[in-house]
SETI-598855 format. One line per 8 residues: number of its first residue (from 1); for each residue x, y, z of C-alpha. Coordinates in steps of 0.02 Angstrom, whole numbers, plus 50000, padded with zeros to 5 digits. Example, Ala and Ser with C-alpha at 12.3 -4.5 7.8 and 13.67 -1.06 7.14 Angstrom:
2
1> 50615 49775 50390 | 50684 49947 50357 $
# end
This chain:
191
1> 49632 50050 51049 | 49810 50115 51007 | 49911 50007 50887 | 50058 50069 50783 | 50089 50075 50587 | 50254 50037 50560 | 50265 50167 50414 | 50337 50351 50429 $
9> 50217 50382 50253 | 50087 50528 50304 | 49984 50477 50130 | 49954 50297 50190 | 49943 50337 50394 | 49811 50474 50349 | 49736 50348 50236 | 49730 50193 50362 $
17> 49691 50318 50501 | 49532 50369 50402 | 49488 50163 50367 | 49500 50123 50552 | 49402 50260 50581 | 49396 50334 50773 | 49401 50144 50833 | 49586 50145 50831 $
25> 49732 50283 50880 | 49859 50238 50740 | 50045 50284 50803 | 50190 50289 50674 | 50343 50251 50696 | 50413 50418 50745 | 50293 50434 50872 | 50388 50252 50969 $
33> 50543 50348 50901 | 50584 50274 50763 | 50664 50366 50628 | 50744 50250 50523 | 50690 50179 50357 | 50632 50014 50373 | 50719 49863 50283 | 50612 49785 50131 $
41> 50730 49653 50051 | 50607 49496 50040 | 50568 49449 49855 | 50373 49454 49898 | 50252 49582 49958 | 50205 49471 50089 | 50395 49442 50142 | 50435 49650 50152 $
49> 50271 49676 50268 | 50325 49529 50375 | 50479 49569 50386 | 50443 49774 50468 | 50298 49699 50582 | 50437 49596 50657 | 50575 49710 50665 | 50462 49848 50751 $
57> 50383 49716 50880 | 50539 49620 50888 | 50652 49810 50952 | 50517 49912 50988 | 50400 49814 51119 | 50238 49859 51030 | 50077 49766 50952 | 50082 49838 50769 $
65> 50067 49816 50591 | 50151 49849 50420 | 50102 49846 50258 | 50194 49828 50084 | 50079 49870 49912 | 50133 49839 49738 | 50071 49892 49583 | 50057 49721 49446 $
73> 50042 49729 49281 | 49994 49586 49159 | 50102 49642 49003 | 50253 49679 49113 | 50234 49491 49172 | 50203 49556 49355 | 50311 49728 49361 | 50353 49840 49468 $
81> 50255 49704 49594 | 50360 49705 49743 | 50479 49837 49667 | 50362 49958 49655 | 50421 50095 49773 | 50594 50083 49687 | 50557 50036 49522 | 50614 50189 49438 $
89> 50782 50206 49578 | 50835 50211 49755 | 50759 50376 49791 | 50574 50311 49772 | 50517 50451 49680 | 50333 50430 49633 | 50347 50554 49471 | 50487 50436 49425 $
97> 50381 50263 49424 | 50238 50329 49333 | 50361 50391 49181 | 50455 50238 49179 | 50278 50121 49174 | 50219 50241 49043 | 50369 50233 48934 | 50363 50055 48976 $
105> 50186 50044 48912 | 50174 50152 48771 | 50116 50047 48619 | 50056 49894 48733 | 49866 49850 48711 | 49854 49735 48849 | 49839 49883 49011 | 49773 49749 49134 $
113> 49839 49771 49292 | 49820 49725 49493 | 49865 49825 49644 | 49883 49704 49804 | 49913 49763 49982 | 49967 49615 50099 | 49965 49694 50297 | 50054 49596 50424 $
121> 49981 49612 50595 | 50084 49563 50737 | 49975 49571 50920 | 50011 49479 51059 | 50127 49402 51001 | 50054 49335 50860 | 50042 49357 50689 | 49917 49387 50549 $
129> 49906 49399 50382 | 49763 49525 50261 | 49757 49542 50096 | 49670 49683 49968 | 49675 49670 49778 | 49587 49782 49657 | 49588 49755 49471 | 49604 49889 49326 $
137> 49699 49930 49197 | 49845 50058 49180 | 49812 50210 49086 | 49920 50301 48924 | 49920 50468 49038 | 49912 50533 49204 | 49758 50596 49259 | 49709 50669 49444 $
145> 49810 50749 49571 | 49728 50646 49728 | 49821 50497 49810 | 50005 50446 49784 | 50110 50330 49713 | 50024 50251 49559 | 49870 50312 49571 | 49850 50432 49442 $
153> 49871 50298 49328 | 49768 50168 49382 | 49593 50145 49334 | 49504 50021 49441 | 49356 49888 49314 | 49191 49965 49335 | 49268 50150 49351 | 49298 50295 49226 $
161> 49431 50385 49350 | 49602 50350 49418 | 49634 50335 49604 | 49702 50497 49589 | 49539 50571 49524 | 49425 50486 49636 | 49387 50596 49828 | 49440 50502 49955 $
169> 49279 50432 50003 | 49264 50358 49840 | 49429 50273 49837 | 49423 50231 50023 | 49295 50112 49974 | 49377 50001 49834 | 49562 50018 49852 | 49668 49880 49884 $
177> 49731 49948 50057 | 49521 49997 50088 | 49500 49803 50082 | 49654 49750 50154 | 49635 49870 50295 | 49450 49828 50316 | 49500 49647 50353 | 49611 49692 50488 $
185> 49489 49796 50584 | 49363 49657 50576 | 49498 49569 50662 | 49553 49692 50785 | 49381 49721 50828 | 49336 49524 50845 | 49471 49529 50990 $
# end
């Protein structure tokens, strides 16, 4: 089955691609032609993801998905959340985020932290909601050089290593998009 990703991000689409394993051709948006940047300007998670699912269906003719992941944590009463791509600026710069949480975090004890993914599936002409969370804590340094966005920072409970230090496989397995992801091909697959 061939469903588009309404995401231009080679990190997550190789991701996603590799959690629907060879059930599923994944398309991005440059490949309906597509090139420009997708609107997030909902207050939520859940409001940004909806709102690219439509607008790709909606001009674009096409069954597909979109996703929008934040990074919560507990001592920074919910921040970056859904500002987590931008939290340090405009230009969504991943070194950025990382130095402003850690300079944000320095002398905190409380590191607790959530990332959620919320996906929203739009197919035939219908739509779905799927939801991954994984809890950890943030830690005082970046560690790993796997992943992207937050991950070198995050430690998920019950693990030693950040995202970023984990293989793939490993984090494939417990990440919030892993279980997010896994929901929806349970779905696609039920239909």
């Amino acid at each position: 089955m061939e469903i588009v990703f309404a995401s231009n991000n080679s990190h997550k689409i190789e991701e996603v691609q590799y959690l629907l394993k060879k059930d599923f051709h994944l398309l991005s948006l440059k490949d309906i032609g597509c090139n420009e940047e997708l609107q997030e300007t909902g207050n939520t998670l859940e409001a940004n993801a909806r709102q690219k699912a439509k607008y790709v269906h909606d001009k674009y003719k096409v069954d597909c998905f979109s996703d929008d992941t934040g990074l919560e944590i507990e001592a920074l009463n919910g921040r970056p959340g859904v500002f987590s791509a931008r939290y340090a600026g405009e230009e969504k710069s991943s070194e950025k985020n990382i130095e402003k949480v850690l300079e944000e975090m320095k002398n905190i004890i409380n590191r607790n932290a959530c990332f959620i993914a919320i996906i929203s599936l739009i197919i035939r002409n219908k739509e779905y909601l799927f939801e991954g969370k994984v809890y950890g804590m943030i830690s005082t340094k970046k560690n790993g050089d796997n992943g992207f966005g937050y991950d070198p920072i995050f430690i998920p409970n019950g693990h030693s290593k950040s995202f970023a230090e984990m293989p793939n496989e490993e984090k494939n397995k417990i990440s919030h998009r892993a279980i997010a992801v896994k929901k929806l091909a349970e779905f696609l697959n039920s239909l």
